[in-house]
C-alpha positions in Angstrom: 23.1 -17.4 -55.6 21.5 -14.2 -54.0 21.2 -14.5 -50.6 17.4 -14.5 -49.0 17.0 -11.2 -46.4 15.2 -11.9 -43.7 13.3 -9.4 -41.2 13.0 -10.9 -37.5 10.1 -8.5 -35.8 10.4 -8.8 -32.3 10.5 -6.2 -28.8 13.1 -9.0 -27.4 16.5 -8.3 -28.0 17.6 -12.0 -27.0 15.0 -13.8 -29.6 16.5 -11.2 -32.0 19.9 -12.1 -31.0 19.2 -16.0 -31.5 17.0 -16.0 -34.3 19.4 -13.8 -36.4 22.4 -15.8 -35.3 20.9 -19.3 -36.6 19.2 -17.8 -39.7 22.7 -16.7 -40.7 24.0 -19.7 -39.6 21.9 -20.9 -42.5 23.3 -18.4 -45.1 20.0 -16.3 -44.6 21.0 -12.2 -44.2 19.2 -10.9 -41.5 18.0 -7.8 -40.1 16.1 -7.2 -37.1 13.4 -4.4 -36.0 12.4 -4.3 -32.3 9.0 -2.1 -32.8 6.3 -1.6 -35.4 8.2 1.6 -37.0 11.2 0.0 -36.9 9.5 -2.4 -38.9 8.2 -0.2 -41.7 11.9 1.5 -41.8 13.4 -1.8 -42.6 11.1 -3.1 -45.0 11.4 0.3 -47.1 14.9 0.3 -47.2 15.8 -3.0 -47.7 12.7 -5.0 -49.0 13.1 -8.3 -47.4 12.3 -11.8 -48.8 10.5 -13.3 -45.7 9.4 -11.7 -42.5 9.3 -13.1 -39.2 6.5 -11.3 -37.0 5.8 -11.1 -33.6 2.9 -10.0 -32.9 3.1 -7.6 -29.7 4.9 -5.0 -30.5 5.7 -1.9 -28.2 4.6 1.8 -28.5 7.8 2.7 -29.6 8.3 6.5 -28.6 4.8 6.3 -26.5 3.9 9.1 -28.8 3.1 7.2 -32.1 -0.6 7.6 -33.5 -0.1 4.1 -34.6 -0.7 1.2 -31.9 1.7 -1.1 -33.8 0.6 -4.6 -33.5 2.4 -7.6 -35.5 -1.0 -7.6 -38.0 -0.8 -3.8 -38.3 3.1 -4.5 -39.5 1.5 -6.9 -42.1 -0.8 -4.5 -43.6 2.4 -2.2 -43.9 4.2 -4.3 -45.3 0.9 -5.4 -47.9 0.7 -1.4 -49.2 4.4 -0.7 -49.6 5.0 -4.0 -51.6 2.5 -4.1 -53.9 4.6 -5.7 -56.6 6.0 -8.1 -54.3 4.0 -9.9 -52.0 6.3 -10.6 -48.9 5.6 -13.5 -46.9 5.5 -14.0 -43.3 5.7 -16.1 -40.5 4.0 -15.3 -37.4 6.5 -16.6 -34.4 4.4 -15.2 -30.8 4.1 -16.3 -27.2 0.7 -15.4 -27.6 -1.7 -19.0 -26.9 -4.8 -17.3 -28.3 -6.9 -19.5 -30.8 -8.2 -16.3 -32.4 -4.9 -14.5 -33.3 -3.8 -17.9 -34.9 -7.0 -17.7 -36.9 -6.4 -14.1 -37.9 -3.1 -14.7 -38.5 -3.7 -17.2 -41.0 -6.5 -15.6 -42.5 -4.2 -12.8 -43.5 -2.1 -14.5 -45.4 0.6 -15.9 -42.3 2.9 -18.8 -44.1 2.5 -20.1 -40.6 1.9 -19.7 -37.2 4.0 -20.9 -34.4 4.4 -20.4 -30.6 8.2 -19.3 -29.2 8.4 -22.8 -27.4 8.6 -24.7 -31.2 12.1 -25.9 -32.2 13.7 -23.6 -34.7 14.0 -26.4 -37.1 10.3 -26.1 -37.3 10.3 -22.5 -38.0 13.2 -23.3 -40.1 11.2 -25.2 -42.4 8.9 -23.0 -42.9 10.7 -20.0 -43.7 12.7 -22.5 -46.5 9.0 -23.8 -47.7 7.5 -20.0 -47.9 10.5 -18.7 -50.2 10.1 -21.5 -52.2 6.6 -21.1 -52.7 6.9 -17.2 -52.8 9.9 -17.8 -55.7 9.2 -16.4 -59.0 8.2 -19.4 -61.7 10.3 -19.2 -65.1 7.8 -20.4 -67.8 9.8 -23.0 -69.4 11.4 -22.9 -72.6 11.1 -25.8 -75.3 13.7 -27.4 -75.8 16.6 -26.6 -78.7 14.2 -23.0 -78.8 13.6 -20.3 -77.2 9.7 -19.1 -76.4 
């Protein structure tokens, strides 16, 4: 079975550390990105299965034209998968009612708070690959379609 890549998005090197160490723990691979470009980088290169997004990002090199955001990293990640719509899970310490609501509205799996138990994200992540899987159209039986 191929192994599901996973993208953790987050400026903390600790909740990279963590999250990457349980998702592999679960046979998930996992890279990490600490900023926005970092980001984009990673999901060219390696075109992961499931994203986990934070959504404050830094300015990386203070010099970017791009004030990278976790919902700017989505729309990235919309135009250079077109073929392959790659979902994500927004995991923030941000409270606000509104960037849940965004978040959701552009197409967020779900939507959780850094407090939540990882089982909880956990679930999540196994629920969005299953509904982001490919469907083989079944063939009839003793034929083929």
């Amino acid at each position: 079975m191929n192994k599901h890549k996973i993208l953790v998005i987050d400026d903390n090197p600790i909740v990279q550390s963590v999250y990457k160490r349980k998702l592999e723990a679960l046979g998930y691979d996992v890279m990490t990105a600490n900023d926005g470009a970092g980001a984009v980088s990673q999901i060219r290169a390696n075109g992961p299965d499931l994203a986990l997004v934070d959504l404050t990002l830094p300015d990386h090199d203070g010099m970017s034209p791009v004030q990278w955001d976790g919902f700017i990293v989505v729309e990235w990640m919309k135009r250079l998968h077109l073929e392959k719509k790659i979902p994500f899970i927004v995991v923030t310490a941000s409270q606000s009612p509104a960037n849940r609501e965004k978040a959701l509205s552009v197409g967020a799996s779900a939507y959780f708070n850094k407090s939540v138990p990882f089982e909880e994200i956990a679930a999540a992540i196994k629920t969005a690959l299953e509904n982001a899987a490919p469907t083989v159209p079944a063939t009839p039986a003793g034929g083929t379609s």
